[in-house]
C-alpha positions as CSV (number, residue, x, y, z in Angstrom):
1,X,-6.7,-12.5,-37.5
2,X,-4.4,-9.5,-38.3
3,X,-0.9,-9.0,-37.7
4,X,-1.1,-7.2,-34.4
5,X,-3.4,-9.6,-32.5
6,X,-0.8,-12.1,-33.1
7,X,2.0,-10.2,-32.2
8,X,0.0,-9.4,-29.0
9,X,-0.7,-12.8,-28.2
10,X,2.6,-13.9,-28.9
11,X,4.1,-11.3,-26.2
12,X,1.6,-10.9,-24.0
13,X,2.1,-10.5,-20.7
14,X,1.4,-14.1,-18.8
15,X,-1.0,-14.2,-15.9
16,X,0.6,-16.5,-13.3
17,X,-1.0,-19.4,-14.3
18,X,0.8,-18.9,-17.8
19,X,3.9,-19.4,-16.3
20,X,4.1,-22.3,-15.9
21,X,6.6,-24.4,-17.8
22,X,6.3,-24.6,-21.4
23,X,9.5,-26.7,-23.3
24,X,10.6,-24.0,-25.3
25,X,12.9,-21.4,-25.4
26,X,12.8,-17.5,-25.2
27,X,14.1,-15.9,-27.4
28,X,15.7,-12.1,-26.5
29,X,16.7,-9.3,-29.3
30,X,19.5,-7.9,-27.8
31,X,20.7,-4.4,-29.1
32,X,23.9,-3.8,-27.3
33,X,26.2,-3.2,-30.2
34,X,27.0,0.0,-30.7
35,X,26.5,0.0,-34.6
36,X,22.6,-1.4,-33.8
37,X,22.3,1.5,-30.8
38,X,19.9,3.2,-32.6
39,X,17.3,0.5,-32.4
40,X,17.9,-1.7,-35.5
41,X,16.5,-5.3,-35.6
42,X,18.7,-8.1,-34.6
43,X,17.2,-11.6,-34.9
44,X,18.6,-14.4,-33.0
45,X,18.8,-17.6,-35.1
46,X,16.7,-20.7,-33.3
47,X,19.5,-23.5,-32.3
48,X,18.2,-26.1,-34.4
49,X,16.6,-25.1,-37.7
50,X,14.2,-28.2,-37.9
51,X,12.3,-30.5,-35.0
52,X,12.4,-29.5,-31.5
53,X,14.7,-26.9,-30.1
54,X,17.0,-28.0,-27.3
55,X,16.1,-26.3,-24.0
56,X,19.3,-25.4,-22.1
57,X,19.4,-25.5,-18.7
58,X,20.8,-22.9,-16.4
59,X,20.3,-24.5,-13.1
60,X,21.6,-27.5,-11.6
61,X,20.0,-31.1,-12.3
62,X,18.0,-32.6,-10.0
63,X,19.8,-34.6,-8.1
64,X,22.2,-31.6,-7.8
65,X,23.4,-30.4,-4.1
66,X,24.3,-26.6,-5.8
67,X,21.8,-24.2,-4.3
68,X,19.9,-21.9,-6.9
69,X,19.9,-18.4,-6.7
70,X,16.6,-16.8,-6.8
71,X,15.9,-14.7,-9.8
72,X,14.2,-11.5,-9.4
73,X,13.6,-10.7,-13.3
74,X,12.2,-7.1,-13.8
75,X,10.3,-6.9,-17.7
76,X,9.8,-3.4,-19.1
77,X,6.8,-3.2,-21.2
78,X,5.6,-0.3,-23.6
79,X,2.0,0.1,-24.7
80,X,1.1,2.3,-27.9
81,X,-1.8,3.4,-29.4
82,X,-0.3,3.4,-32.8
83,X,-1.8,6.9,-33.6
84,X,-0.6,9.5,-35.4
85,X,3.4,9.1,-35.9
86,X,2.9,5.5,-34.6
87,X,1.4,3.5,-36.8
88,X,4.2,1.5,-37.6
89,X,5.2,0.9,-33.9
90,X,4.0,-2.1,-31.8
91,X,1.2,-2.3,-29.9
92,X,2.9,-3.4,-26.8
93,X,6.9,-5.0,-26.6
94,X,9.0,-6.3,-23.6
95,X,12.6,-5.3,-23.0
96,X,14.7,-6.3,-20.2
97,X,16.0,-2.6,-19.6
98,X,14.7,0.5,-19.3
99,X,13.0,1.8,-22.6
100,X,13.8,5.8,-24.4
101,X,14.9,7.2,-27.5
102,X,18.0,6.8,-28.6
103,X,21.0,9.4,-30.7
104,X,19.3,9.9,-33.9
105,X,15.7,8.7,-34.1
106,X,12.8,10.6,-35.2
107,X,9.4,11.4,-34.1
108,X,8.2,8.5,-35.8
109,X,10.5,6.2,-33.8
110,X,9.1,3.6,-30.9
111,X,9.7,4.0,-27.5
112,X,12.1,1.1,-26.3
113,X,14.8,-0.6,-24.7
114,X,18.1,-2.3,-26.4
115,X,17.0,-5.8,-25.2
116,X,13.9,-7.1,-26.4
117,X,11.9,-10.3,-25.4
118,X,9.6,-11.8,-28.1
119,X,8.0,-14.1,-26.5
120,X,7.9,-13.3,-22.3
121,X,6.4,-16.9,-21.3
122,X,9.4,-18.5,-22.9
123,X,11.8,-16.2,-21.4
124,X,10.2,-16.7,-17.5
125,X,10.0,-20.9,-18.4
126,X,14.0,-20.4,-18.8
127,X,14.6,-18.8,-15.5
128,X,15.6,-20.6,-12.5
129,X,14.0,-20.4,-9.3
130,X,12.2,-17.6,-9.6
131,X,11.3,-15.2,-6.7
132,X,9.5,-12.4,-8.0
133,X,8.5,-11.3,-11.4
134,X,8.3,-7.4,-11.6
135,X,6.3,-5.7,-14.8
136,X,7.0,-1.8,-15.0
137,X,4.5,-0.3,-18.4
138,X,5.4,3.0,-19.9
139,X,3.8,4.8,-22.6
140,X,4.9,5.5,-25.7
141,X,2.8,8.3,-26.6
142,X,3.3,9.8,-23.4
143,X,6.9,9.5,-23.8
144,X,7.6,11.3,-27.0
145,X,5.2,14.7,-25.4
146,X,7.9,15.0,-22.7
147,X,11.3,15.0,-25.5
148,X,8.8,17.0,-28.1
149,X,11.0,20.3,-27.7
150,X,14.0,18.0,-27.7
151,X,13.8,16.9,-32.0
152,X,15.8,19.0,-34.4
153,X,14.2,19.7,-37.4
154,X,16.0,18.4,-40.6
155,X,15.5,20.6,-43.9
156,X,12.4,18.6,-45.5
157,X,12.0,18.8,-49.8
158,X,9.0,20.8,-50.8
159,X,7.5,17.7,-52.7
160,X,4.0,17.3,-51.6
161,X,4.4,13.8,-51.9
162,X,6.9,13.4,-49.0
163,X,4.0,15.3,-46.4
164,X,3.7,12.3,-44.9
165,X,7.0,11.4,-43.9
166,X,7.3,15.0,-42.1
167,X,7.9,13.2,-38.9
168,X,11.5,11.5,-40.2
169,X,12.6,15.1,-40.7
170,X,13.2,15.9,-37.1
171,X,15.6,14.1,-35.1
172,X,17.3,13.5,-31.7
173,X,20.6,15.2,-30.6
174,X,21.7,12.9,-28.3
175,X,20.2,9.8,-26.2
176,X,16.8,10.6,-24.5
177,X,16.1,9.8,-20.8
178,X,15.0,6.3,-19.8
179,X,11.7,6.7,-19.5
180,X,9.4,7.0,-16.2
181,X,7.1,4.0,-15.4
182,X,3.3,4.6,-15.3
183,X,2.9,1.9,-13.1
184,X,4.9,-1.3,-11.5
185,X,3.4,-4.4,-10.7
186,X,4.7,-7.6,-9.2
187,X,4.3,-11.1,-9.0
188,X,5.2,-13.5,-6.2
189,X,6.6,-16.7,-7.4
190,X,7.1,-19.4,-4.3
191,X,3.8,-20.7,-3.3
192,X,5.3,-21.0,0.1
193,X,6.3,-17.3,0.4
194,X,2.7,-16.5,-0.9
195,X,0.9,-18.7,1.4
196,X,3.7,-17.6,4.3
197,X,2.6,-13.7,3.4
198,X,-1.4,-14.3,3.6
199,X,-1.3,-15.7,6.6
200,X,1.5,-13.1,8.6
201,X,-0.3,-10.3,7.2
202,X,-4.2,-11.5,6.6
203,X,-4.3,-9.6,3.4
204,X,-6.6,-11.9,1.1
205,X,-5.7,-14.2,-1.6
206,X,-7.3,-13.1,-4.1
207,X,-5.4,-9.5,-3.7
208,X,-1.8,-11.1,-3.6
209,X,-2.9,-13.4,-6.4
210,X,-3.4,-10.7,-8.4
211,X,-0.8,-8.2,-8.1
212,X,-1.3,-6.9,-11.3
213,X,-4.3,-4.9,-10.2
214,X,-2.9,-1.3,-9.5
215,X,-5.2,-1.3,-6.6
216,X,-4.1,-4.6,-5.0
217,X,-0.3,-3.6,-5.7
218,X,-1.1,-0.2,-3.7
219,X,-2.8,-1.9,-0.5
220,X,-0.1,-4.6,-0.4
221,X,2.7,-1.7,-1.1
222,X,1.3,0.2,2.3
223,X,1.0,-3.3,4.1
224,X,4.7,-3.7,3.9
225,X,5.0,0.1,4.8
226,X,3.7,-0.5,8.2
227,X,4.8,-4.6,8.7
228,X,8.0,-5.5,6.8
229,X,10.2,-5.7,9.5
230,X,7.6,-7.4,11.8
231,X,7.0,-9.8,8.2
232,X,10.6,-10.8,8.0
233,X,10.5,-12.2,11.7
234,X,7.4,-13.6,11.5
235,X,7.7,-15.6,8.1
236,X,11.2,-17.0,9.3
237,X,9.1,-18.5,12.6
238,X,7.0,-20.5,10.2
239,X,9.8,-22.2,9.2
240,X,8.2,-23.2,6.1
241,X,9.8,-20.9,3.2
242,X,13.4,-21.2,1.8
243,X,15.2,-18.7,3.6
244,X,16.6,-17.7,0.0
245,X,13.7,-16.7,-1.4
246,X,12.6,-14.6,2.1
247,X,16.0,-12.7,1.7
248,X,15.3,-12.2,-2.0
249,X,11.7,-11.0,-1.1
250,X,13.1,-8.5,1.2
251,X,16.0,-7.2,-0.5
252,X,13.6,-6.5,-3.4
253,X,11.1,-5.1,-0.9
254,X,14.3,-2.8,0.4
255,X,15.1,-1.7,-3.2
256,X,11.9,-1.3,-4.8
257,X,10.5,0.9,-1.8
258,X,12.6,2.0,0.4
259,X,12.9,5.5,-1.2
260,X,9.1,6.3,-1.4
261,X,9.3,4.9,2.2
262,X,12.2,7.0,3.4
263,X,10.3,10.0,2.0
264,X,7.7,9.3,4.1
265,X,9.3,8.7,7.1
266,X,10.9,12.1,7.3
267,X,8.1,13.8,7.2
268,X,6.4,12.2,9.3
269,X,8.7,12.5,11.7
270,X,9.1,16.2,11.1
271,X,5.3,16.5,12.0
272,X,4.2,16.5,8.2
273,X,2.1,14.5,6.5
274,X,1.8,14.9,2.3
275,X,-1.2,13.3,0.2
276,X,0.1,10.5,-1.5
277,X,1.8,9.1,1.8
278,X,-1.7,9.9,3.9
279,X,-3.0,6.2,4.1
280,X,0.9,5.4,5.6
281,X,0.2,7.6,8.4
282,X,-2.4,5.0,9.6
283,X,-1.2,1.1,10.6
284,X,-2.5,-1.8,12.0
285,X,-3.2,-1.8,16.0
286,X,-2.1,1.8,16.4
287,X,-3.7,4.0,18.8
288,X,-5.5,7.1,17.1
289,X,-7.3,10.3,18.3
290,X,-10.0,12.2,17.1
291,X,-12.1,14.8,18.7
292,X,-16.0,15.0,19.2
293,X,-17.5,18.2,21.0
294,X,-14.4,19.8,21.7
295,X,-13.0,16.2,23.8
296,X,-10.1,14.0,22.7
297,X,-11.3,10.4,21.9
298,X,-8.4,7.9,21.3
299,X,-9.1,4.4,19.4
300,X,-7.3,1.5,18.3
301,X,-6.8,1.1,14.5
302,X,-7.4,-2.5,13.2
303,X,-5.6,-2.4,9.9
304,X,-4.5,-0.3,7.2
305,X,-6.8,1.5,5.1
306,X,-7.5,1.0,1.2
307,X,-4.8,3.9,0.1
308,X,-7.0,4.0,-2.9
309,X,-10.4,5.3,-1.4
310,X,-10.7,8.6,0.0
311,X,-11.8,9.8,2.6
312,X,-9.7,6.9,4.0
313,X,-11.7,5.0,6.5
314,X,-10.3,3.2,9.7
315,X,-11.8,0.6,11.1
316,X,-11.2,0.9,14.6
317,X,-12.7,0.3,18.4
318,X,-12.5,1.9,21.8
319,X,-14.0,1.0,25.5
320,X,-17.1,1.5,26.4
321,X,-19.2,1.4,29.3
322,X,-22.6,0.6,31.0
323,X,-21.8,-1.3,33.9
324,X,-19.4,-3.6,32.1
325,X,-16.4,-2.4,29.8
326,X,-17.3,-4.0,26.5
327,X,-15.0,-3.1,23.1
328,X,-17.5,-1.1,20.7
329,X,-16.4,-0.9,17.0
330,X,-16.8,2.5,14.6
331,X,-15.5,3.6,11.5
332,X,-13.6,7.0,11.3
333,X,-12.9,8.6,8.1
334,X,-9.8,10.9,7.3
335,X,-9.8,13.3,4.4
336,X,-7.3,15.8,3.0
337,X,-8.6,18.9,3.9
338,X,-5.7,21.2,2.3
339,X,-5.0,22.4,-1.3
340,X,-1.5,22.0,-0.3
341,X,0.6,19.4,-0.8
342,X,1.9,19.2,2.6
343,X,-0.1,20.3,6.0
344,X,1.2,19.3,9.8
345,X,-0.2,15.7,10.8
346,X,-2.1,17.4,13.8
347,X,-4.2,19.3,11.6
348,X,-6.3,15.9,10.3
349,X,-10.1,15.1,12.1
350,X,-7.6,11.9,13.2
351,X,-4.3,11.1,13.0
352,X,-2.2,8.6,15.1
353,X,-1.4,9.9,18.6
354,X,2.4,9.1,18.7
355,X,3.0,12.7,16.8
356,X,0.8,14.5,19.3
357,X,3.6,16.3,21.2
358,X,1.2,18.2,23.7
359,X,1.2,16.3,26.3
360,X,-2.5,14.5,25.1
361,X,-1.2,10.7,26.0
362,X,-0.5,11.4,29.6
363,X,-4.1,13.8,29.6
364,X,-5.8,11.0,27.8
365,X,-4.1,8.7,30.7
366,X,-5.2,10.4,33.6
367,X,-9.0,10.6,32.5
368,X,-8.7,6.9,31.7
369,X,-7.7,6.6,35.9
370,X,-10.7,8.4,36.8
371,X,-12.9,6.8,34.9
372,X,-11.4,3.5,36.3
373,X,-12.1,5.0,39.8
374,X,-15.6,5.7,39.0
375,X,-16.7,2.1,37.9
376,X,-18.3,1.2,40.9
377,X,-20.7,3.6,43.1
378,X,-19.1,7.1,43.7
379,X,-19.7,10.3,44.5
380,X,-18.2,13.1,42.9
381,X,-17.3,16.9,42.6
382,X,-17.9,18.7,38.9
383,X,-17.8,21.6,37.8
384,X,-19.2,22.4,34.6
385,X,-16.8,23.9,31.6
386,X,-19.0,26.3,30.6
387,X,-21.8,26.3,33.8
388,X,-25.4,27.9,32.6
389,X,-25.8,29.4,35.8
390,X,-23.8,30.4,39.4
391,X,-23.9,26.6,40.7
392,X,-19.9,25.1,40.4
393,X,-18.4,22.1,42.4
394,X,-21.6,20.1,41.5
395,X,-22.4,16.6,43.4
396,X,-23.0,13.6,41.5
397,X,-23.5,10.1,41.9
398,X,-21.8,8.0,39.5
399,X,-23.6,4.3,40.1
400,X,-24.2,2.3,36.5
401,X,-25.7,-0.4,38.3
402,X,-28.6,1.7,40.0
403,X,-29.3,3.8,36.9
404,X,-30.3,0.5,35.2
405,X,-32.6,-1.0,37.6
406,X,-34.0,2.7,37.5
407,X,-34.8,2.9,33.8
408,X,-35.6,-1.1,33.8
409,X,-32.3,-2.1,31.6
410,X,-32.8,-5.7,33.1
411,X,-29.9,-7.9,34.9
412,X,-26.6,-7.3,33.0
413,X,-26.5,-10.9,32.1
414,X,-29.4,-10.3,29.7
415,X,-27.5,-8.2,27.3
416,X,-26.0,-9.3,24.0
417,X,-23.0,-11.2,23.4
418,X,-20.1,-8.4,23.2
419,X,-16.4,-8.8,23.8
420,X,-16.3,-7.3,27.4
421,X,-13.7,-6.9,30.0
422,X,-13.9,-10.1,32.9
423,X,-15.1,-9.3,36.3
424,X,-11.8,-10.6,37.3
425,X,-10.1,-7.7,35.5
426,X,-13.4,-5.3,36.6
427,X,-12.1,-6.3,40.1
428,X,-8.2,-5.3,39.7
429,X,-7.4,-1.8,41.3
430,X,-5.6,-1.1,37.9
431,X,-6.6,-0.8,34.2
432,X,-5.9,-4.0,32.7
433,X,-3.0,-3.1,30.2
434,X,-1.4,0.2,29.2
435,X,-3.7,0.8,26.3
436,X,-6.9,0.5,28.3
437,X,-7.0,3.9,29.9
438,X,-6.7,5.9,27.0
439,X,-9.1,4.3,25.0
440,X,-12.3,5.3,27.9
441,X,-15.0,8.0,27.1
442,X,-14.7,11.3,27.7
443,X,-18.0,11.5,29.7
444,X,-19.4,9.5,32.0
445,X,-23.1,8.8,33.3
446,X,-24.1,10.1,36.5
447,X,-26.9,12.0,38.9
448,X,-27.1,15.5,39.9
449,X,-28.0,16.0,43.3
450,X,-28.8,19.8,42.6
451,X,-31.2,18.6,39.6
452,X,-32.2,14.9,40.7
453,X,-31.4,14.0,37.0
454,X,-29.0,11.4,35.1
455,X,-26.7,13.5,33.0
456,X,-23.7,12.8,30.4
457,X,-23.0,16.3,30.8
458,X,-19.9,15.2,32.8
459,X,-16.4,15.2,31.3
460,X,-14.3,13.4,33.2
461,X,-11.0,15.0,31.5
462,X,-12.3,18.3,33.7
């Protein structure tokens, strides 16, 4: 085995079944002195040379009444592909602050932070009651492109023996940027707060489990979006977590996000929607609209969509009717239709109907009520939006019930099970909730008495 597959499975990153307690000690190369600022190698003397090392404990003993307070350690971690000016750099390192270059180094120097962690299992085992464990990665190839116009080249000796150390003759001013995460993970700690989370939320298992799957962390980053203050209240009613590592949770949730999720709050409320914050526009149980041959059509949404996948698709349902109101399910997708990076929300096929400001909830409303009206036999007036001839104020018999024994449809206990509305809510003179009348069709099934045909010609929003 070479060098670097040791070092990499010395500091490799634990999966959350590697943290579990170990009896040893981390040990942490801490750079804070100014005369080692530049990045020089500080090692950290073991406390007993021989035999076991004593583990030193920072929380109280067991039979202790001093409450802990949660941890909420954050590990940077580079990554480098040790080409070019990098071959003497590792392959990946940990620090416990945010890694750059540093007042002096050249373009052969690593990418990292003044406090390094060799070995990141024994530095998590000596932690107390941990909440979360938060991983950002950066680059360190990536980093050294963005300060490339930032070296100052040295004078370098003509020897053609020194070619190869060309990249020790340039050098930095002054102290680089920290740099910019490529990506940020998490892990949840408690098994209480992770069982608490599945089940307020129903996101699976599996996903929360593994956090460290940029696709999982984005799903359960928009999750929060839409429920976090709903989460709080909910987890607290199960009574089951330490309220500790719930605040911790959500003061990290508060910290970590809030800005993206300010950002997208504004616009949203301004009427603007941007790419990366489409899949926010859409939460769980909202009501959506869409339009199909030139009608609205409003649905419920039943969760968030994968943020990940475009065009987004939304699960969602809507009323329907045939002589009963049953719930019938569709997917609806949403894709970004613009070059630009910012477009008003009303522009999308569908988009949630709380930015509407035209006045479509209260139309969407009122047709629901007249469809209400015509769920038993009725006779009404129509006339046609666009009529192919002279005929207007049309007569038509709306009657479900007789069109079926018609066209042989059989008694309407022989359908399929389906989640319909109860004939003691059929017989109320109201819609049964406030949702219910927006979510009808937009036509309606009924006979022309100037043709003697069955038509769904008739849009009851006219």
């Amino acid at each position: 085995m070479d060098s670097s597959c040791r070092t990499k499975r010395r500091i490799g990153v634990p999966s959350p079944s590697q943290a579990a307690p170990s009896r040893k000690r981390a040990k942490v190369v801490a750079i804070e002195d100014p005369n080692h600022k530049h990045g020089a190698v500080v090692n950290e003397e073991p406390e007993e040379s021989t035999g076991k090392r004593k583990r030193r404990h920072h929380g109280p003993t067991r039979n202790s009444t001093v409450t802990l307070q949660p941890q909420l350690p954050i590990l940077h971690r580079v990554t480098c592909n040790l080409k070019k000016n990098h071959g003497n750099h590792r392959h990946l390192a940990h620090y416990l602050d945010a890694p750059r270059l540093f007042e002096g180094d050249s373009k052969a120097s690593a990418l990292r932070g003044r406090r390094q962690i060799l070995d990141t299992e024994e530095y998590l085992d000596d932690q107390s009651d941990v909440t979360i464990i938060t991983y950002k990665t950066y680059n360190c190839n990536d980093y050294h492109k963005t300060v490339e116009d930032r070296f100052e080249q040295l004078p370098m000796p003509k020897d053609p023996d020194v070619k190869d150390l060309r990249p020790y003759f340039f050098r930095l001013r002054k102290d680089g940027d920290e740099a910019k995460p490529q990506s940020e993970q998490m892990t949840i700690v408690p098994r209480d707060l992770m069982d608490a989370i599945i089940e307020v939320t129903g996101i699976d298992r599996g996903r929360l489990v593994n956090l460290g799957d940029p696709r999982n962390m984005e799903v359960f980053h928009h999750q929060l979006y839409h429920r976090r203050d709903l989460m709080a209240q909910e987890i607290r009613g199960l009574r089951s977590v330490r309220e500790r590592h719930i605040a911790a949770f959500f003061d990290y949730v508060e910290k970590a996000f809030d800005p993206e999720y300010n950002e997208a709050k504004d616009l949203f409320e301004g009427g603007q929607v941007a790419k990366p914050h489409l899949s926010k526009l859409f939460g769980p149980d909202e009501v959506v609209v869409t339009f199909q041959n030139g009608q609205p059509l409003a649905y419920i949404s039943e969760n968030c969509p994968k943020p990940y996948q475009y065009p987004l698709a939304l699960d969602c349902w809507s009323w329907n009717f045939d002589g009963l109101f049953w719930r019938e399910r569709t997917t609806l997708y949403v894709d970004w239709p613009s070059s630009e990076l910012n477009m008003p929300i009303s522009e999308l096929s569908t988009y949630p109907l709380k930015y509407n400001k035209s006045g479509l909830e209260e139309q969407l409303r009122e047709r629901g009520k007249t469809f209400w009206a015509c769920r038993r036999r009725k006779y009404v007036y129509y006339n046609p939006p666009n009529p192919r001839s002279m005929q207007t104020n049309l007569r038509y018999m709306v009657d479900m019930e007789t069109y079926q024994q018609m066209h042989g449809q059989g008694a309407m206990d022989q359908l399929p099970e389906r989640d319909e509305l109860s004939q003691d809510g059929m017989d109320k003179d109201q819609p049964p909730d406030e949702y219910f009348s927006m979510l009808l069709p937009a036509e309606i099934l009924g006979f022309g008495f100037h043709d003697r045909k069955w038509s769904t010609s008739i849009h009851v929003l006219q």
